[in-house]
C-alpha positions, 0 to 999 in steps of 0.5 A, a space after each residue: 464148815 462145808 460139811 455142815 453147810 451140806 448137811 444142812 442143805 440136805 435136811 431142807 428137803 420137804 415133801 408136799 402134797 397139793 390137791 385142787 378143788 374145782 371152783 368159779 370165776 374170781 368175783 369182785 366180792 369177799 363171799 366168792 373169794 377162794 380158800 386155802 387150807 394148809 396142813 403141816 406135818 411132821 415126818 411122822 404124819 402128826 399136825 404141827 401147830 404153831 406154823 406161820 403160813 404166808 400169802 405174801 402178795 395178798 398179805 394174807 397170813 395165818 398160824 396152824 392149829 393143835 392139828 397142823 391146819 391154817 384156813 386162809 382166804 385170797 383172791 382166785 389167782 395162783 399164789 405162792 404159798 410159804 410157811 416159817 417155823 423157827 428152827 425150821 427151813 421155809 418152804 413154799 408151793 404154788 397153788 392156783 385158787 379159784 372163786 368160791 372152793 378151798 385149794 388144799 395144801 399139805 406140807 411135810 416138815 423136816 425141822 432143826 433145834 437149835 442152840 442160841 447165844 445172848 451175843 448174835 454177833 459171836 462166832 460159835 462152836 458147839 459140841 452137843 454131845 461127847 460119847 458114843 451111847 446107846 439105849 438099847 439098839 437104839 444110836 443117840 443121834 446128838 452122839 453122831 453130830 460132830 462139833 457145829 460152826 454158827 455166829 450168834 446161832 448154830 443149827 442142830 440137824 433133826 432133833 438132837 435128843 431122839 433115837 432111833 426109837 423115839 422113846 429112847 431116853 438119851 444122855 444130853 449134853 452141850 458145849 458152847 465155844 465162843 470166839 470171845 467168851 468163856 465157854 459154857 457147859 451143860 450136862 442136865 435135862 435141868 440145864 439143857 432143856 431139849 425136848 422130843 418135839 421138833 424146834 427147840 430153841 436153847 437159849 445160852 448165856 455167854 460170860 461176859 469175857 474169856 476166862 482171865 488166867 494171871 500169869 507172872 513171868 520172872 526171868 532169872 538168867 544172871 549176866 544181862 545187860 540192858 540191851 540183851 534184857 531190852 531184847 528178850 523182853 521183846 522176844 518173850 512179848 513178840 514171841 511167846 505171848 503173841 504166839 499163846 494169844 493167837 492159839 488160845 483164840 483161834 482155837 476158841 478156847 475162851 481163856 487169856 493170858 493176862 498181868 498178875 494184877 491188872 486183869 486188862 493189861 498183858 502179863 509183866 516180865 519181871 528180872 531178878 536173877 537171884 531166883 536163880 539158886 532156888 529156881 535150878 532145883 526146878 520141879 523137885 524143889 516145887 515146894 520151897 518155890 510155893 513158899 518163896 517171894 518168888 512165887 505168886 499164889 493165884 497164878 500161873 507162875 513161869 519161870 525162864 533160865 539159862 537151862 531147864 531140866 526135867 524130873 528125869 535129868 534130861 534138857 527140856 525147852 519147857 517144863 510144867 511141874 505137874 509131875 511134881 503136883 505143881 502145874 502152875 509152876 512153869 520154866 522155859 530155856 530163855 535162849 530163844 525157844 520156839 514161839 509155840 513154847 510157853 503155850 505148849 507148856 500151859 496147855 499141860 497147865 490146864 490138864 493136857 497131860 495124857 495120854 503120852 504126857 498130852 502130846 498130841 502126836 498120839 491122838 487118834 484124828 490129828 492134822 498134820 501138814 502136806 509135809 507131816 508136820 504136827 499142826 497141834 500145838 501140844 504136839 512134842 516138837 516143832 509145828 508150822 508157825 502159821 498152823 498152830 491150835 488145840 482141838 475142841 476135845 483139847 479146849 473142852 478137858 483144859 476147861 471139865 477136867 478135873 486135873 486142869 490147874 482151872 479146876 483145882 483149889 489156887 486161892 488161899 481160900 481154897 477155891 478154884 479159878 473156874 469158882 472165882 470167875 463163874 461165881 455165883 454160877 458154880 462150874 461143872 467139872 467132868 472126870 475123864 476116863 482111860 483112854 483119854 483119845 476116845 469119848 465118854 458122855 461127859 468128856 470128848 476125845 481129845 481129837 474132836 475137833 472141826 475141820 481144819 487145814 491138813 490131813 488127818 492122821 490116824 495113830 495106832 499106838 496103845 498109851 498106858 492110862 492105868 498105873 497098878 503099884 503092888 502097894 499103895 502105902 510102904 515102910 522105909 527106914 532112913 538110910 535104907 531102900 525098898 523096891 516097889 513094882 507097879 503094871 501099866 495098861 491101857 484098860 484091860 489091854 497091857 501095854 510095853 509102850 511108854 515113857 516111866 518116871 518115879 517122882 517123889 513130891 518130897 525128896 527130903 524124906 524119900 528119894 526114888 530112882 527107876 529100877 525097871 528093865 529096858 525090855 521093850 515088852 517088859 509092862 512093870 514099872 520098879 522103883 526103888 525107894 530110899 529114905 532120907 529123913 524122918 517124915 511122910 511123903 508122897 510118890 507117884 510112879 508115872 507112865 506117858 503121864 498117868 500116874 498112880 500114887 504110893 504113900 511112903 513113911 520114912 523112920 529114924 534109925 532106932 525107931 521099929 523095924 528100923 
C-alpha cells in the first residue's frame, strides 16, 4: 500500500506555465473586469477538454473546450486558480488579474484510469493485468503494474493501455478482488473498455456476495462418546473452519465455506462411523465414495478418519483426491491436526495443485517470516498461526483456472458452480500455461501478490510441468504387466527434481505401481501396468502434480493377443 501511495504521489507532479499581461486599475464595472484564459495540456501537448477550471473565492467556473482552453472573468486581484478533472489530480496557480487584460494560464496534466466498484465502501484489490507482453519494442504499461489497493476505487497510474509507442496495441485485462464479493474478471476490449485517451473511468459490477462453495463434513472415527464427539465438533468449528474463514477472507478470495443446504448458515458436522469400511480406501475408491449415501453431489465433500493415507502409501494430515480426478473428495486425520489443515486441502480443491503438487515453498516471490517460516497457507508445512493467506495469483487461478473444482461440471446438469452462481453472466475460464510461477496474459503468477508482512523469498527450483508418456493409449491382458516410460520438464528445460506417482483412476481394471529408478538425474518416470479385470481405464503418470494421461485397455485370457 505504501508503494502505491508513493507512486501515486509521484504521478501528481504537473508542470505550469503563467504568463501576465499588462492591465489597469480594478474598476467598479463588469466591462473593466480582468480575464482569465486557462488552457490544459496533456503531456503530449495536445488541449484537454472537459476540464473543470475553478476561481473558488469569486465563484467563477468554466469547463475546457475541444482545444483545452476555458476564458473566465473575476475581479482584478490575485486568485487561485484550480482545475478538476476525474481520474486527474487537482492542481492549482496563483494568478494576479488586472482590470481590463487577460491573465494566461497553461496547465500540463499528468491524469489516472481508473477502475470503480458499484459498492463505494468495498475494499478492493486490482490486478490490471497478468503477462509480461510486448508489441514490437514497445513494454504494455498495464503489465508492469503490480496489484492495486482502493475502497470503492483504485487509481491506475498513467494510462493503463498505452505503450511506449502509443499505437501499440496491447492485450487488456482486469481482475477485481473485493473484500466481500465474488471477484470479477475481464479479459476483452468489449468488457473492459480502456481507451487511449487519459481518465478512464471502468465501471465494475460486483456480485452481490462471495461466492457460496457447500461443503459436507461427515466424521467416521469409530469409538466417541458423547464428549470426546462435543469436543471435536468444537475443534473442527473453532479450528478448521474459523481458520478457512479468516484466509479465504483476509486474502479477498471472494469464496465462503458454507452448509450443504442453508447457503447462510456454516457448514454441518455429521457423525456416522460406518462410512468407515468404504472411506479407508481413500482416494483409489474415489469411485464407489461418488456412488455411495456418503457422499453429496454438488459439494465439496470432506471427510475426517482416524488415519488418512495418500495414493503413494504414505500418512498424510490431508488429503484431496484430485489425484484421483476427484478434488472435491477430501479427508483429514481427525486427531487434532493443525488449523490451516482443511483450507490447505481446499486450496487443492480449487486448482492449486502445481507446480510441486500447489506448495507454495516452490514459488518464486513468497513471504516467509524474520524465522523462515512459510506464511502461504498452501505452503506443505506448519505456518504462524496469525500469518496465514493466498496470493492474488493464488485466489485469481483458484477462480480462471480450469482445473479449480470451481470450474468443473459438479451438478447433475452438467454445470459448474462459477455457471450456477454467475447465471446469466457466464464465467470466463483462463488455461494456465507451464510453468504456473511466471505470468501469461490471461493467467498470473502464482506469486503475484501485494505486499504483506515478511520477507520475500526467492526459490531456484526447476518443477516439472510437462509430463511425456511414450504411449498415450496401451494393451494388457489380465494377469500380466507392461511397463511405460514417460519424461518430465520443465518447458524446454529437463528436470531431475520432482515427486512420481502413477494413479490408476480405476484399480479394478488396471493396477500401476512406480517402476523408475531413484537416481536423482534420472528424468523418466516408469510404471508398470497390470491388468486386473476386463474393461478400460484411465492412468495418469504424475510428477510435482502435472500429470499426462495413458488410456489402458485391459483383456480377458482367451481374448487376441492375450
Amino acid at each position: 500500500m505504501q508503494q502505491t501511495v508513493a507512486l501515486r504521489r509521484a504521478m501528481l507532479g504537473l508542470a505550469v506555465v503563467v504568463s501576465l499581461s499588462a492591465g489597469t486599475a480594478a474598476p467598479e464595472t463588469e466591462a473593466a473586469l480582468g480575464k482569465i484564459d486557462a488552457t490544459v495540456l496533456n503531456s503530449a501537448g495536445v488541449g484537454v477538454g472537459n476540464v473543470q477550471v475553478l476561481v473558488l473565492e469569486e465563484g467563477v467556473a468554466a469547463v475546457t473546450d475541444a482545444s483545452g482552453r476555458a476564458l473566465l472573468k473575476v475581479q482584478p486581484n490575485t486568485h487561485l486558480v484550480t482545475i478538476r478533472r476525474i481520474g486527474c489530480p487537482e492542481a492549482t496557480q496563483t494568478v494576479t488579474v488586472t482590470s481590463g487584460a487577460t491573465s494566461s494560464v497553461t496547465f500540463t496534466l499528468a491524469c489516472f484510469d481508473r477502475i470503480m466498484a458499484d459498492v463505494p465502501s468495498a475494499a478492493l484489490i486490482a490486478v490490471p493485468d497478468f503477462g509480461l507482453e510486448e508489441t514490437g519494442a514497445a513494454e504494455c504499461r498495464d503489465d508492469l503494474l503490480p496489484p492495486l489497493t482502493g475502497t470503492g476505487s483504485v487509481i491506475v497510474p498513467g494510462n493503463a493501455t498505452l505503450t511506449d509507442v502509443a499505437s501499440a496495441p496491447c492485450h487488456v485485462a482486469l481482475l477485481l478482488l473485493a473484500a466481500d464479493r465474488a471477484p470479477v474478471y475481464r479479459n476483452t476490449a468489449a468488457t473492459l473498455p480502456w481507451t487511449g485517451a487519459m481518465s478512464d473511468v471502468v465501471a465494475v459490477a460486483l456480485p452481490p456476495t462471495k461466492l457460496k462453495l457447500p461443503v459436507r463434513i461427515l466424521v467416521a472415527v469409530a469409538g466417541l462418546n458423547a464428549t470426546e464427539r462435543a469436543d471435536l465438533t468444537e475443534y473442527i468449528r473453532t479450528s478448521h473452519l474459523s481458520t478457512a474463514r479468516s484466509v479465504l477472507d483476509v486474502s479477498f478470495s471472494g469464496v465462503e465455506l458454507v452448509d450443504d443446504v442453508d447457503p447462510t448458515a456454516e457448514p454441518q458436522i455429521i457423525f456416522d462411523a460406518s462410512a468407515r469400511d468404504l472411506l479407508d480406501g481413500y482416494c483409489a475408491d474415489a469411485a464407489a465414495i461418488r456412488g455411495s449415501a456418503y457422499y453429496s453431489s454438488g459439494r465439496i465433500n470432506i471427510y475426517y478418519l482416524a488415519e488418512v493415507l495418500g495414493e503413494d502409501g504414505g500418512e498424510k494430515a490431508g488429503y484431496s483426491c484430485g489425484t484421483s480426478d476427484a478434488p472435491e473428495i477430501i479427508f483429514i486425520d481427525a486427531d487434532n491436526q493443525p488449523p490451516f489443515t482443511l483450507v490447505h486441502e481446499v486450496g487443492h480443491a480449487l486448482g492449486l495443485s502445481r507446480p510441486d503438487w500447489g506448495h507454495s515453498e516452490e514459488y518464486i516471490g513468497a513471504y516467509r517470516s524474520s524465522d523462515g517460516l512459510e506464511l502461504n497457507v498452501m505452503a506443505a508445512y506448519g505456518v504462524p498461526a496469525t500469518q496465514q493467506h493466498l496470493s492474488v495469483g493464488q485466489v485469481a487461478q483458484m477462480h480462471l483456472n480450469a482445473e479449480s473444482w470451481l470450474n468443473r461440471p459438479s451438478a447433475t446438469d452438467g454445470s459448474t458452480l462459477r455457471e450456477r452462481f454467475l447465471t446469466p453472466v457466464a464465467p470466463i475460464i483462463s488455461a494456465c500455461t507451464c510453468p504456473e510461477t511466471a505470468s501469461n496474459p490471461d493467467c498470473p503468477a502464482l506469486s503475484i501478490d501485494i505486499p504483506r508482512e515478511g520477507t520475500l523469498i526467492e526459490s531456484t527450483a526447476i518443477k516439472a510441468c510437462t509430463v511425456t508418456p511414450d504411449v498415450t493409449a496401451i494393451d494388457v491382458c489380465v494377469g500380466t504387466s507392461v511397463t511405460v516410460d514417460a519424461t518430465f520438464s520443465q518447458g524446454p528445460l529437463y528436470t531431475s527434481r520432482g515427486s512420481r506417482l502413477w494413479v490408476s483412476l480405476s484399480p479394478g481394471i488396471v493396477r500401476v505401481v512406480d517402476a523408475s529408478t531413484t537416481y536423482p538425474w534420472n528424468d523418466n518416470l516408469k510404471g508398470k501396468f497390470t491388468g486386473v479385470a476386463p474393461g478400460t481405464a484411465i492412468v495418469r503418470a504424475y510428477v510435482d502434480g502435472s500429470f499426462a494421461p495413458i488410456t489402458v485397455k485391459v483383456k480377458a485370457t482367451g481374448v487376441a493377443p492375450c
